[in-house]
Backbone as CSV, one residue per row, in Angstrom:
resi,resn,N_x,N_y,N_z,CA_x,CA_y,CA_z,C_x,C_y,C_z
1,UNK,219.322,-6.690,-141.356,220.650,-7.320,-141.322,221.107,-7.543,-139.896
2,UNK,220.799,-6.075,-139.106,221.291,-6.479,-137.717,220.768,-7.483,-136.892
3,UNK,218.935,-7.797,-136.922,218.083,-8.957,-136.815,218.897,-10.077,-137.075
4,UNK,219.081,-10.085,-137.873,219.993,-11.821,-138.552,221.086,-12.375,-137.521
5,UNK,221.939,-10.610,-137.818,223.120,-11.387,-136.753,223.102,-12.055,-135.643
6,UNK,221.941,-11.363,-135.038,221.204,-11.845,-133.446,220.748,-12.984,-133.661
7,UNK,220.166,-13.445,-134.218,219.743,-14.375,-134.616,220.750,-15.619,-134.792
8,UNK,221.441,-15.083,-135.387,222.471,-16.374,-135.326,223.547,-16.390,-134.499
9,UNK,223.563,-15.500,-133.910,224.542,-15.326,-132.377,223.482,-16.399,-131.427
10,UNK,222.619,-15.906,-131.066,221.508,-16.296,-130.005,220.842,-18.003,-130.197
11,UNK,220.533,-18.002,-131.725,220.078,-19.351,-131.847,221.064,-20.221,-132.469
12,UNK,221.394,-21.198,-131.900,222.537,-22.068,-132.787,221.588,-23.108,-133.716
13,UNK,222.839,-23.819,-134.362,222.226,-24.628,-135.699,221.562,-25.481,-135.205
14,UNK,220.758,-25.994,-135.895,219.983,-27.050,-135.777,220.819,-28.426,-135.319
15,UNK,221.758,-28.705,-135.710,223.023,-30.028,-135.245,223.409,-29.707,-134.037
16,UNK,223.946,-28.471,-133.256,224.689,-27.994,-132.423,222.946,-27.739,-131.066
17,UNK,221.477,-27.739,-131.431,220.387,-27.552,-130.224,220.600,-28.551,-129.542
18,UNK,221.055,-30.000,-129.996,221.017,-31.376,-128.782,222.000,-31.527,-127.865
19,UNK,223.514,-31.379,-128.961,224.416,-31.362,-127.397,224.067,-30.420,-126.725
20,UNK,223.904,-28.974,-126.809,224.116,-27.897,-126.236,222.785,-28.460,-124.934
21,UNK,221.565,-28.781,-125.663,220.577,-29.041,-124.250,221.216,-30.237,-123.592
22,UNK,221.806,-30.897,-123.863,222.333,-31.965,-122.512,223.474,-31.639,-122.178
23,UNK,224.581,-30.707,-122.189,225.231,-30.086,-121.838,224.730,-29.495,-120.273
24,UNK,223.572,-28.633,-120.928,223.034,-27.540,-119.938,222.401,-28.490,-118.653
25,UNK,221.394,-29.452,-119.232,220.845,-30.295,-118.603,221.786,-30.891,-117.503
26,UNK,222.675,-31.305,-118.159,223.749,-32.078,-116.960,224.416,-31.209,-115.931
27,UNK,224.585,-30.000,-116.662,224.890,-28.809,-115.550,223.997,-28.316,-114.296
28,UNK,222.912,-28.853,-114.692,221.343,-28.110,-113.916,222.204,-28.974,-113.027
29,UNK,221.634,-30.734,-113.488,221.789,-31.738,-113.109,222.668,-31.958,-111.596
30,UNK,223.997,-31.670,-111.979,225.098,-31.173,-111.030,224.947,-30.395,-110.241
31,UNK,224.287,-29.265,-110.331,224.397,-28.479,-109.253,223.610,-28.275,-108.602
32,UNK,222.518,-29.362,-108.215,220.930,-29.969,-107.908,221.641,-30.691,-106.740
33,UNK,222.516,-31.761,-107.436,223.279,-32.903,-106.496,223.955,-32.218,-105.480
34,UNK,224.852,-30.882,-105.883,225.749,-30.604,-105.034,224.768,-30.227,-103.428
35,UNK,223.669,-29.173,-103.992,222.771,-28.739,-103.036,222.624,-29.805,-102.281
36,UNK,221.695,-30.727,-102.882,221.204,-31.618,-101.926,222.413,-32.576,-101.104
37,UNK,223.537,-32.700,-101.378,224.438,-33.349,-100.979,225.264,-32.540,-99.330
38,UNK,225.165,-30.814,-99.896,225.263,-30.246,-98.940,224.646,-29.816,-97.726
39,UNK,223.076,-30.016,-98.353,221.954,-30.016,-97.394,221.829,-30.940,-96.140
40,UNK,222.045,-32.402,-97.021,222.149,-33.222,-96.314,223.394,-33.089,-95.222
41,UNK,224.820,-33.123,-94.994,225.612,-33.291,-94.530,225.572,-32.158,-93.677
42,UNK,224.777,-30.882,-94.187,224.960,-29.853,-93.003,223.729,-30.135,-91.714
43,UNK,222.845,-31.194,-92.343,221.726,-31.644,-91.269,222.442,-32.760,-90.500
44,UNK,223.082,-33.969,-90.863,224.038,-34.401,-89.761,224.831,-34.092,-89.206
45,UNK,225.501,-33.224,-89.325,226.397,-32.432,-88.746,226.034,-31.828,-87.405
46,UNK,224.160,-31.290,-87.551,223.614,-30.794,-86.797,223.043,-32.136,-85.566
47,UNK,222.866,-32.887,-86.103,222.097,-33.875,-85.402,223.262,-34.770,-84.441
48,UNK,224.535,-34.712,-85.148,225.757,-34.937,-84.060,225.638,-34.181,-83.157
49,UNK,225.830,-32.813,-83.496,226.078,-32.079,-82.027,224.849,-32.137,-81.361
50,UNK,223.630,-32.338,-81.502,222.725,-32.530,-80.928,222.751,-33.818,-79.655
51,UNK,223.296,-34.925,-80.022,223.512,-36.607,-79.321,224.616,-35.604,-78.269
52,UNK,225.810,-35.125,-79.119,226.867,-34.704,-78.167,226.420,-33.841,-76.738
53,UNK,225.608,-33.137,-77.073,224.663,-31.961,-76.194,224.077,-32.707,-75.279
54,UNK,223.136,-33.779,-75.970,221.771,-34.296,-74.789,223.153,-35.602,-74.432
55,UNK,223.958,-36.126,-74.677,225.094,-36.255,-73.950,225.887,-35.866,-72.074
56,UNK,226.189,-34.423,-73.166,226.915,-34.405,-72.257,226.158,-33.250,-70.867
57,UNK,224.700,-33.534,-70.992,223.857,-32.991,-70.233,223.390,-33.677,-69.160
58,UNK,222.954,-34.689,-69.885,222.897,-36.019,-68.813,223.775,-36.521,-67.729
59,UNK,225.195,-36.070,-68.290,226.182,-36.055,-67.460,226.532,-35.435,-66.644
60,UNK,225.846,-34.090,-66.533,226.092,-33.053,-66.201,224.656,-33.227,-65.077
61,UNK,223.650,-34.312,-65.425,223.059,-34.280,-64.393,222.103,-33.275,-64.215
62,UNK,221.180,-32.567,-65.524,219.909,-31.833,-65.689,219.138,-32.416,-65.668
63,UNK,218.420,-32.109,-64.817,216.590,-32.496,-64.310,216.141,-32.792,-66.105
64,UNK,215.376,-33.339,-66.035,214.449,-34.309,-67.127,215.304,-34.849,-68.299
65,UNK,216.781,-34.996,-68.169,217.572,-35.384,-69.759,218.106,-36.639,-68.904
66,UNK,217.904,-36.825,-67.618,218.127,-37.933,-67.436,217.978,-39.112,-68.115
67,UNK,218.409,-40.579,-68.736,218.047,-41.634,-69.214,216.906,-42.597,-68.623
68,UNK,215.884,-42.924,-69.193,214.523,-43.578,-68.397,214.889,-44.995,-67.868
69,UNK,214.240,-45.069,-66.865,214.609,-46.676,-66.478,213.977,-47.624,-67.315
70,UNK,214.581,-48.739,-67.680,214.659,-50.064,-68.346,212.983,-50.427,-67.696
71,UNK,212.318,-50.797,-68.867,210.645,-51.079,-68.763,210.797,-52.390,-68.260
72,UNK,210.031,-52.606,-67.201,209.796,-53.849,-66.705,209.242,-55.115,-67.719
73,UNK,209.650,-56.260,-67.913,209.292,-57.053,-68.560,208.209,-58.466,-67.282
74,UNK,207.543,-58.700,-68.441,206.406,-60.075,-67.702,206.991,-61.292,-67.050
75,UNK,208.032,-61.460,-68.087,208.905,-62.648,-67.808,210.455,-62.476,-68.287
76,UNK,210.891,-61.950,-67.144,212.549,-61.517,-67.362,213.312,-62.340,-66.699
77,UNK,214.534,-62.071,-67.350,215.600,-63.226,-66.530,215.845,-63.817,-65.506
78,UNK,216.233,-65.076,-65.215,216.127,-65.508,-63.805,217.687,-64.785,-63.165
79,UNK,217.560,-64.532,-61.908,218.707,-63.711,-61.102,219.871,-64.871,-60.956
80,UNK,220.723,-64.196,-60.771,221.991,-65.276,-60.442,221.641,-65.989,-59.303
81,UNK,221.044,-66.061,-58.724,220.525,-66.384,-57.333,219.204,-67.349,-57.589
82,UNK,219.572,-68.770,-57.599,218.216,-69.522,-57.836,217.476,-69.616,-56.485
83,UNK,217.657,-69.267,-55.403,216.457,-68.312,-54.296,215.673,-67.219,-54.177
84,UNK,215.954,-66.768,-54.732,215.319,-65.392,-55.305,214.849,-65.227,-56.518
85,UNK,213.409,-64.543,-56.375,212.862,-64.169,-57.789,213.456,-62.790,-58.125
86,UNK,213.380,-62.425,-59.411,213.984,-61.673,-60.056,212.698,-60.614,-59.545
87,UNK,213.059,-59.388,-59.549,212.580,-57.747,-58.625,210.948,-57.518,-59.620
88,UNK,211.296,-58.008,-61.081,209.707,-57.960,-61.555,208.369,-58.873,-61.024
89,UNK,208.911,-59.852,-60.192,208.168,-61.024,-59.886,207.947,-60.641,-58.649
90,UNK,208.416,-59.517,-58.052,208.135,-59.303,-56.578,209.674,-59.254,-55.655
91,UNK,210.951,-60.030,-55.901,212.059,-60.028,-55.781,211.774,-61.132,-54.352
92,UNK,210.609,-61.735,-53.925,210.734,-62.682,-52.987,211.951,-63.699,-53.042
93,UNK,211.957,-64.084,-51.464,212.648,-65.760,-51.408,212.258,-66.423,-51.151
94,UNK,212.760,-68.047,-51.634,211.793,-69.177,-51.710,211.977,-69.330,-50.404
95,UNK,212.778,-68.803,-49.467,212.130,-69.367,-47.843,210.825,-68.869,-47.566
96,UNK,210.370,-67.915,-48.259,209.117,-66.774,-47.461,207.985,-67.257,-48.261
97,UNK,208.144,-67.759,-49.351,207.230,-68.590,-50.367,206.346,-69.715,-50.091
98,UNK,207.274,-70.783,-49.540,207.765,-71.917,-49.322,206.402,-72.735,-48.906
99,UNK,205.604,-72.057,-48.138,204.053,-72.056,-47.563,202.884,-72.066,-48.425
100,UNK,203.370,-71.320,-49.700,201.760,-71.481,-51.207,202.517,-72.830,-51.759
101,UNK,203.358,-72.963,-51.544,203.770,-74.392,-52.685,202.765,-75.447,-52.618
102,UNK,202.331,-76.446,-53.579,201.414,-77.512,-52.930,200.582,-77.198,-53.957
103,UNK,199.397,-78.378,-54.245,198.423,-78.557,-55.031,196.884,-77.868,-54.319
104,UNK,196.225,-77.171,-55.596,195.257,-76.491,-55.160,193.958,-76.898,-56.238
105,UNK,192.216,-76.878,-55.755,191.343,-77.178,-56.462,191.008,-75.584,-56.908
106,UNK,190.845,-75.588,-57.967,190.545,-73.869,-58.198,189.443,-73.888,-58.908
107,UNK,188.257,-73.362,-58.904,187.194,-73.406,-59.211,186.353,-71.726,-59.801
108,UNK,185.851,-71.706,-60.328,185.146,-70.329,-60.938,183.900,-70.779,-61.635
109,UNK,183.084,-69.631,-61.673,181.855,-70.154,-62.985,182.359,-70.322,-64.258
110,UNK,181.802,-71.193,-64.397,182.030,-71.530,-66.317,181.444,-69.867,-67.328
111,UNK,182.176,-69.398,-67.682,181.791,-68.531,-68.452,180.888,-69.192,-70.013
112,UNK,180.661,-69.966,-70.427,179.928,-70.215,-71.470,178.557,-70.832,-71.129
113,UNK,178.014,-71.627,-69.797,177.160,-72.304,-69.148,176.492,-71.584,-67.985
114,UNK,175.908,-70.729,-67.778,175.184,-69.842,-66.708,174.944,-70.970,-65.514
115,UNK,175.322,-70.917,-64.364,175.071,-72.203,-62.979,176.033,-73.091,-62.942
116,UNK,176.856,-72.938,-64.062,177.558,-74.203,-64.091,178.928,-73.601,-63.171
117,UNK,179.298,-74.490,-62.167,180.787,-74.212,-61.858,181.845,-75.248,-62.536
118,UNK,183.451,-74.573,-63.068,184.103,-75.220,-63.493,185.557,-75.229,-62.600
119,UNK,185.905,-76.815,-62.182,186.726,-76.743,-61.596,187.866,-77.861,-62.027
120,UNK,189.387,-77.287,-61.550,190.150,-78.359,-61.989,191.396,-78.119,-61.242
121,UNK,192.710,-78.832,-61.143,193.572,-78.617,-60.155,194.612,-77.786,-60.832
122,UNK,195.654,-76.891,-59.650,196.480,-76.567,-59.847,197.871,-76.742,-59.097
123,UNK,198.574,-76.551,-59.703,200.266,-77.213,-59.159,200.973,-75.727,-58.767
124,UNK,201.390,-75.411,-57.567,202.149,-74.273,-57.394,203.612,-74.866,-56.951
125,UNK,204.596,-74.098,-56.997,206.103,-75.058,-57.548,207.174,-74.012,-57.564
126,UNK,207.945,-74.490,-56.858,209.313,-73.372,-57.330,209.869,-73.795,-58.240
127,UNK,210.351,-72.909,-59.423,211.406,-73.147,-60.621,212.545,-72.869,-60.684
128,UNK,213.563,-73.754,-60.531,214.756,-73.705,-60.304,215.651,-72.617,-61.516
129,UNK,215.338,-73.264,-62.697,215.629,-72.252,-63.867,214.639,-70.822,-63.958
130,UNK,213.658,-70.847,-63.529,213.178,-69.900,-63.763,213.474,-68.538,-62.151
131,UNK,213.566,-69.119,-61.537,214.066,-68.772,-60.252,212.669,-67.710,-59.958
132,UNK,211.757,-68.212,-59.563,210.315,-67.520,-59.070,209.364,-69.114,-58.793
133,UNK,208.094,-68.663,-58.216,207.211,-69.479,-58.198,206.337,-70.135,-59.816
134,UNK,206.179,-70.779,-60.011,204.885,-71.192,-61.126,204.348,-72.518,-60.837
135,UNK,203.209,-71.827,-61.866,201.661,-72.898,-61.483,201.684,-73.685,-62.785
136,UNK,200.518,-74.639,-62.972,200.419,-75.433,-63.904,198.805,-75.915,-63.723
137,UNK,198.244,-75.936,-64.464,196.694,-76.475,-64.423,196.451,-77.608,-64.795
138,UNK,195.836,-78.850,-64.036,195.990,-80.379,-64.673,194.479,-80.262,-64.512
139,UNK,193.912,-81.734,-65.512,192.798,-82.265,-65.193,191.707,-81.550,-64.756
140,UNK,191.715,-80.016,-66.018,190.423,-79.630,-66.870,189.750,-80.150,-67.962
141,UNK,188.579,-80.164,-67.119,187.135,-80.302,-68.502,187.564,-80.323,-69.854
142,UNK,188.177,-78.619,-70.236,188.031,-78.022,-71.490,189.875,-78.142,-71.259
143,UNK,190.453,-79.281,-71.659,191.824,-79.308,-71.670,192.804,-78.470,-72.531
144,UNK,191.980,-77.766,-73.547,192.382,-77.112,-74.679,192.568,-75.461,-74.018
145,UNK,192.365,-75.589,-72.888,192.716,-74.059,-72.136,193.741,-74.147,-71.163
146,UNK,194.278,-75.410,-70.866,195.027,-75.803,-69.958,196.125,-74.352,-69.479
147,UNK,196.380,-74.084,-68.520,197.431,-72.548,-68.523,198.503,-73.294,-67.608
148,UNK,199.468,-72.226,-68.138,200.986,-72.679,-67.029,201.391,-71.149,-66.931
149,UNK,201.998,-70.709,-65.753,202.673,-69.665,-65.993,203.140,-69.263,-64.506
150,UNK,203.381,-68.412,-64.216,204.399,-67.594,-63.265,203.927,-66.893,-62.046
151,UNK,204.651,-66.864,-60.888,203.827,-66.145,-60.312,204.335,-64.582,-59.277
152,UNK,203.222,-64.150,-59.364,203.948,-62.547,-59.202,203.448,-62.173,-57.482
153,UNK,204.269,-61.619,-56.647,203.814,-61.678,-55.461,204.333,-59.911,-54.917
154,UNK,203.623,-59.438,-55.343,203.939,-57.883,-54.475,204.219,-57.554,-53.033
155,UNK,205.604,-56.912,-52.624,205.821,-56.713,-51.534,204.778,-55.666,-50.947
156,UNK,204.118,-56.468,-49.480,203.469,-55.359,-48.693,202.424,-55.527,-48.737
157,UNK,201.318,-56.229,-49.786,200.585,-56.315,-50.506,199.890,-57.972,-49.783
158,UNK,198.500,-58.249,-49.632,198.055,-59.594,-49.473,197.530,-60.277,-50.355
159,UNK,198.127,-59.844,-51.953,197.534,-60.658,-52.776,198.502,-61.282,-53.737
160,UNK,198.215,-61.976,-54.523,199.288,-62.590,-55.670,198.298,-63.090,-56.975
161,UNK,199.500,-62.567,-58.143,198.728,-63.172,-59.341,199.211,-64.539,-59.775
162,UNK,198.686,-64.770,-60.510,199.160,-65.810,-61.187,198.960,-65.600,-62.755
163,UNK,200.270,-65.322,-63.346,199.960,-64.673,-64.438,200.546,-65.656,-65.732
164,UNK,199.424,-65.531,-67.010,199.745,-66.415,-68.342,200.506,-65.358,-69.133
165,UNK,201.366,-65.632,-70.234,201.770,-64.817,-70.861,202.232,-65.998,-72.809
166,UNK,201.073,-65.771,-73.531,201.792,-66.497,-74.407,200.944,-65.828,-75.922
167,UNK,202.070,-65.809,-76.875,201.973,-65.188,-77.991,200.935,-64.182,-78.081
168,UNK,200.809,-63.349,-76.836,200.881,-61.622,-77.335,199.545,-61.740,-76.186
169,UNK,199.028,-63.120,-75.822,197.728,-63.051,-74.522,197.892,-63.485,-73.445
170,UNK,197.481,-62.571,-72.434,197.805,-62.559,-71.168,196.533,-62.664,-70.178
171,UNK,196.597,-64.073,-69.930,195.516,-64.278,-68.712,196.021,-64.000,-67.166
172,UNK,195.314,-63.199,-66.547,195.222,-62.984,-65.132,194.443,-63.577,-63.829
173,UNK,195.058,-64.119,-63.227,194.672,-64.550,-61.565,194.964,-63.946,-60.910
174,UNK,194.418,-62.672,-59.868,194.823,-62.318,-58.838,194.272,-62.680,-57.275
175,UNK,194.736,-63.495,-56.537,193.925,-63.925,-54.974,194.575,-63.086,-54.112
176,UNK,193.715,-63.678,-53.270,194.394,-63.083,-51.503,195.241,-63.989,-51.362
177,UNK,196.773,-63.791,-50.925,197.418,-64.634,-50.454,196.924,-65.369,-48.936
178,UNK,196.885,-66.900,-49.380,195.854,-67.739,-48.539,196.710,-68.261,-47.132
179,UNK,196.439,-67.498,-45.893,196.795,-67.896,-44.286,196.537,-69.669,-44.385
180,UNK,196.797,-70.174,-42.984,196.575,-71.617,-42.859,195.461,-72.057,-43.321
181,UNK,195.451,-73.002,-44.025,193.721,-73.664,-43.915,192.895,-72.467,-44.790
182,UNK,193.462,-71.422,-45.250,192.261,-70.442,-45.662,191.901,-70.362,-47.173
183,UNK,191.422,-70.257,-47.904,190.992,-70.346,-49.510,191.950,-68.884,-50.198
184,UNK,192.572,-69.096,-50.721,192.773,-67.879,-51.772,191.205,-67.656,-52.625
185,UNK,191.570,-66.126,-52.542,189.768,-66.216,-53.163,190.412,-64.521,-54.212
186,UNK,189.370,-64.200,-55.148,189.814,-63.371,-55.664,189.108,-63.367,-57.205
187,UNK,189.804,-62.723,-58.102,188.807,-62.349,-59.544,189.833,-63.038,-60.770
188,UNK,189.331,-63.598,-61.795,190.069,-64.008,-63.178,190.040,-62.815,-64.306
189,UNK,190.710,-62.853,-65.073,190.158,-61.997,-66.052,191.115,-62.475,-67.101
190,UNK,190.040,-63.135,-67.720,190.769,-64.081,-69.290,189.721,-63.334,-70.557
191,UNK,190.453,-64.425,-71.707,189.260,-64.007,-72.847,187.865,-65.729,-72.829
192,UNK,187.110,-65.287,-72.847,185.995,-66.293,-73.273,185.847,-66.552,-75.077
193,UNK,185.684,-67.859,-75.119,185.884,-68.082,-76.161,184.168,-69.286,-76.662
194,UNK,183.205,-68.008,-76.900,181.999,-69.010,-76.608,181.871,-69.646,-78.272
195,UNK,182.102,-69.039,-79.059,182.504,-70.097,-80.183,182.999,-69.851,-81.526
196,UNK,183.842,-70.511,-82.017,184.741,-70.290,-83.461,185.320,-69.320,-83.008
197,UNK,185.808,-68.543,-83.809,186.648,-67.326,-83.849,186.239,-65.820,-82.498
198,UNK,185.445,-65.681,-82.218,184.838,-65.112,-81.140,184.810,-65.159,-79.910
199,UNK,186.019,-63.890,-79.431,186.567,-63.865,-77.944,185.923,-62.900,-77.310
200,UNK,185.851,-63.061,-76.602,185.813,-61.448,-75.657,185.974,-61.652,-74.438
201,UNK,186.073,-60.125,-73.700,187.020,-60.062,-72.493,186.308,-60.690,-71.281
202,UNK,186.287,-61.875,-70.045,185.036,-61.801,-69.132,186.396,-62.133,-67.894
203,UNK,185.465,-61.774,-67.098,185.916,-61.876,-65.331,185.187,-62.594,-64.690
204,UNK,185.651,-63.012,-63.447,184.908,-64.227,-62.989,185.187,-64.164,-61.303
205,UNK,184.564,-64.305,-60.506,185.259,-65.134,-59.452,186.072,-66.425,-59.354
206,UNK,186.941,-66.325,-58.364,188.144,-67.651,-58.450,188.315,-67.471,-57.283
207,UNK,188.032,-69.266,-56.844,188.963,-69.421,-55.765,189.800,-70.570,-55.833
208,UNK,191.042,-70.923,-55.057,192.042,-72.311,-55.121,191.796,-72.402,-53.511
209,UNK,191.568,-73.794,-53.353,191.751,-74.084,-51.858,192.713,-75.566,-51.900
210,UNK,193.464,-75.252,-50.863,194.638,-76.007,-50.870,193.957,-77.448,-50.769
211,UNK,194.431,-78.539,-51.591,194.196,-79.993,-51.582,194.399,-81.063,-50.389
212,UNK,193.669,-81.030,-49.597,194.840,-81.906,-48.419,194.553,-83.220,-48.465
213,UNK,193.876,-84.513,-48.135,193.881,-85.459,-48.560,193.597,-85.913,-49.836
214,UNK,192.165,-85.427,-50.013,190.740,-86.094,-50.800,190.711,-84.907,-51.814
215,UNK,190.882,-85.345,-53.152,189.888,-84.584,-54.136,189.386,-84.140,-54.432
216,UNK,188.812,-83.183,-54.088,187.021,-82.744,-54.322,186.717,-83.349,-56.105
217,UNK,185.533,-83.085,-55.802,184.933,-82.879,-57.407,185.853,-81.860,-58.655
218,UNK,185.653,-82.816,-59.998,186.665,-81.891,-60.822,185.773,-81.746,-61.908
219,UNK,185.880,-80.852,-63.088,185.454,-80.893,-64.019,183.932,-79.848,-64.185
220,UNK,183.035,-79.952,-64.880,181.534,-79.139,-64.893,180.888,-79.266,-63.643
221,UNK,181.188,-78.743,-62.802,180.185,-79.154,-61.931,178.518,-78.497,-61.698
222,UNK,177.801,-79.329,-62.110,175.992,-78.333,-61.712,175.442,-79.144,-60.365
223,UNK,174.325,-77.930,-60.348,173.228,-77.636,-59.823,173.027,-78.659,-58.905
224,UNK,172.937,-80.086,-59.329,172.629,-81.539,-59.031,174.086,-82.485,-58.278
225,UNK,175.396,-81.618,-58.740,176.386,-82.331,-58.235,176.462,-82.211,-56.618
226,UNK,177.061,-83.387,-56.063,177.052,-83.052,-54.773,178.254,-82.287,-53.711
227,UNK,179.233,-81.178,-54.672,180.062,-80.979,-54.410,179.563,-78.950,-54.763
228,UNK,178.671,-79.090,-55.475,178.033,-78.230,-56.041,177.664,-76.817,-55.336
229,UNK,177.179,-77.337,-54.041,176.932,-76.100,-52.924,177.962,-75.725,-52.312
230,UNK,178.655,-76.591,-51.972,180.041,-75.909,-51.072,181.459,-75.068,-52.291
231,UNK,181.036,-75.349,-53.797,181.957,-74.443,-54.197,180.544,-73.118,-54.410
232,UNK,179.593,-73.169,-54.503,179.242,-71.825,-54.706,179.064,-70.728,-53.770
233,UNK,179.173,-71.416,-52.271,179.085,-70.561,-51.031,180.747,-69.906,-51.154
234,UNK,181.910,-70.772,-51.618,183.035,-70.511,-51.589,183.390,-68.992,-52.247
235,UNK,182.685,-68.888,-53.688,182.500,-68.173,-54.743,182.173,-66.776,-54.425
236,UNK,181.113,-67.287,-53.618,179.917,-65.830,-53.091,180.521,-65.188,-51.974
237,UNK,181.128,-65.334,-50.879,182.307,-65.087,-50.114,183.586,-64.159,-50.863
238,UNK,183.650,-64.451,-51.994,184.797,-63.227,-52.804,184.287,-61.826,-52.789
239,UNK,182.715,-61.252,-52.865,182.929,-60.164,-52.904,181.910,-60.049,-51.295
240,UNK,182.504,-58.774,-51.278,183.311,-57.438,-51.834,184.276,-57.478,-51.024
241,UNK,184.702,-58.561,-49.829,186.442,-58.264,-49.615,187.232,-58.615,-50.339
242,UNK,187.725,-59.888,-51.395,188.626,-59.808,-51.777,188.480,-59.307,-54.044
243,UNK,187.264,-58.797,-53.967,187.012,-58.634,-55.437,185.602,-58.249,-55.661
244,UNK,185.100,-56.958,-56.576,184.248,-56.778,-56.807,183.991,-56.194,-58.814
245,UNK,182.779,-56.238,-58.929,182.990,-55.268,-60.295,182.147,-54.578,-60.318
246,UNK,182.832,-53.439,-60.490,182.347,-51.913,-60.928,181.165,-51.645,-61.691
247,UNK,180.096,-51.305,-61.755,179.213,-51.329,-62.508,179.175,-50.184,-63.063
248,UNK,178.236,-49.507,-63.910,178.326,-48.094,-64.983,177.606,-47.087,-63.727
249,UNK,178.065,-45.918,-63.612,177.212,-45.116,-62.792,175.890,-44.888,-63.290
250,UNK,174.926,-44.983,-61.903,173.324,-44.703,-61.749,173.059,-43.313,-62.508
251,UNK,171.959,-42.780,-62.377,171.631,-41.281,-62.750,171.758,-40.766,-61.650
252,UNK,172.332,-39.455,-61.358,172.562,-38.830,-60.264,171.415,-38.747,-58.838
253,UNK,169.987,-38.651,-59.996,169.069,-38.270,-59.008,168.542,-39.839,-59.087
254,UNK,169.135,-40.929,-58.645,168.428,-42.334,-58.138,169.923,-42.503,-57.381
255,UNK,171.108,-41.995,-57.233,172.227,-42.378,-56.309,171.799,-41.523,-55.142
256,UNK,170.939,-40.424,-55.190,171.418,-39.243,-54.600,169.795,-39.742,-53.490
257,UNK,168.486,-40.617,-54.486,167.601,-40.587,-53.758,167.747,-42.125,-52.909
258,UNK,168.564,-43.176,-52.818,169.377,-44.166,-52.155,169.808,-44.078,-51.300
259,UNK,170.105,-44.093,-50.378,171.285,-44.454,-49.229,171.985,-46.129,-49.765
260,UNK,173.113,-45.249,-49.375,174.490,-46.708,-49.704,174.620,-47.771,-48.708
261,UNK,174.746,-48.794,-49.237,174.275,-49.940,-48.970,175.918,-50.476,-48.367
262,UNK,175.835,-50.949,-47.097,176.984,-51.515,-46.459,178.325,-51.681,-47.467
263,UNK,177.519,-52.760,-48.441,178.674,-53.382,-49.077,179.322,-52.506,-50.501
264,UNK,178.462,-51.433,-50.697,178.866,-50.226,-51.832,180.188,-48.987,-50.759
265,UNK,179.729,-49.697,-49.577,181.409,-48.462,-48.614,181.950,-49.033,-48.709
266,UNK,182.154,-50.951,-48.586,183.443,-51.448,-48.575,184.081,-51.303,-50.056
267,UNK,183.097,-51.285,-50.739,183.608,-51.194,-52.492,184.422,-50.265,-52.604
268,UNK,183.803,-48.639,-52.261,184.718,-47.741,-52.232,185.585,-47.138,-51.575
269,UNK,186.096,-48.207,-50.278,187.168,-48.308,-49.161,187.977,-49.435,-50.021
270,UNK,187.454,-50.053,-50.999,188.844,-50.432,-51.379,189.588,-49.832,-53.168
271,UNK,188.083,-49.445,-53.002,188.905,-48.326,-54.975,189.592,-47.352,-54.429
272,UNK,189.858,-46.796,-53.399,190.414,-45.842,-52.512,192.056,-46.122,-51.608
């Protein structure tokens, strides 16, 4: 008898098991939400005073909470000052410039044709809107590579790039900045594109020599052209003062049984 009573104290009717479980259910339910509701708000709470802290630290002027300087961009705004390039470009003025301006033959090996030299002109130019120097490449061979872009001139420094920048690829020219009468000479480093879909990275010698009356030869030039020898002596003259490339290190015991060769000190008088 006493069994029973328990029984029906403890288990309710069969009509009264459904509300009673979604009753309970919704109760779980609720007080699941509240947790997580409180969880949450006591973690922002935390993460405020955190901003407030590295705040008011910075202000306070502690070694490393300082704010980082603004990342240099490729091609950033022109300065209020259409004489001056903007401080990423070198921060030159077009009075001190004023001397690379002028048309140049720029020539390198053809990366897809072994002997072949490829040459074509370039336009150096001050940009009024852009407030820096830029180049422009006319009357190439392979017109479908044609480049335009900007130019970067480091204070202190005797060289300058000439740099491409377009949808996410960036071709590089860096020369010696070229005295009177003298060749900018120096290294490329683009992508080669020997066919369909298939790039890869190559370097080259480059030189631009300023245009003064006459033309030279433009376009493929080989073996047979008669303009042919005087750009490859031009070429061969780039290394090792104004550009060389690094090759993979020897085995220790064939560097070690060698003596270094003139032009392997200037190499490493200038990786130095």
């Amino acid at each position: 008898m006493g069994g029973f009573l328990v029984g029906r104290i403890f288990s309710p009717q069969p009509g009264q098991a459904r509300p009673l479980m979604v009753k309970t259910s919704g109760l779980i339910g609720l007080a699941i939400g509240a947790m997580v509701l409180w969880t949450f708000k006591r973690s922002e709470r935390a993460r405020h005073d955190d901003v407030e802290q590295a705040a008011q630290s910075v202000g306070a002027g502690i070694p490393g909470l300082a704010a980082l300087p603004a990342a240099e961009e490729l091609d950033p705004a022109a300065t209020s000052r259409a004489d001056v390039s903007a401080r990423n470009y070198g921060g030159y003025l077009r009075t001190n410039v004023a001397d690379l301006e002028g048309r140049y033959v720029c020539f390198r090996p053809a990366f897809t044709a072994p002997g072949v030299i490829s040459a074509y002109l370039v336009d150096v130019r001050w940009d009024d809107a852009a407030s820096c120097l830029t180049f422009e490449e006319k009357d190439r061979a392979d017109a479908g590579h044609t480049q335009r872009g900007r130019v970067y001139i480091p204070d202190g420094r005797p060289f300058i790039s000439l740099v491409t920048v377009e949808g996410g690829a960036i071709r590089l020219v860096t020369v010696s900045r070229p005295e009177q009468g003298e060749s900018a000479r120096g290294l490329i480093m683009t992508l080669s594109n020997p066919s369909g879909m298939n790039f890869t990275p190559a370097g080259a010698p480059i030189v631009l020599k300023r245009v003064a009356d006459k033309i030279p030869q433009l376009g493929f030039i080989r073996p047979d052209s008669p303009d042919y020898e005087f750009y490859r002596q031009e070429l061969e003259a780039v290394a090792p003062a104004f550009g060389f490339f690094a090759s993979a290190p020897r085995p220790a015991a064939e560097v070690e049984a060698r003596p270094a060769t003139p032009a392997e000190h200037a190499r490493l008088s200038l990786v130095t």
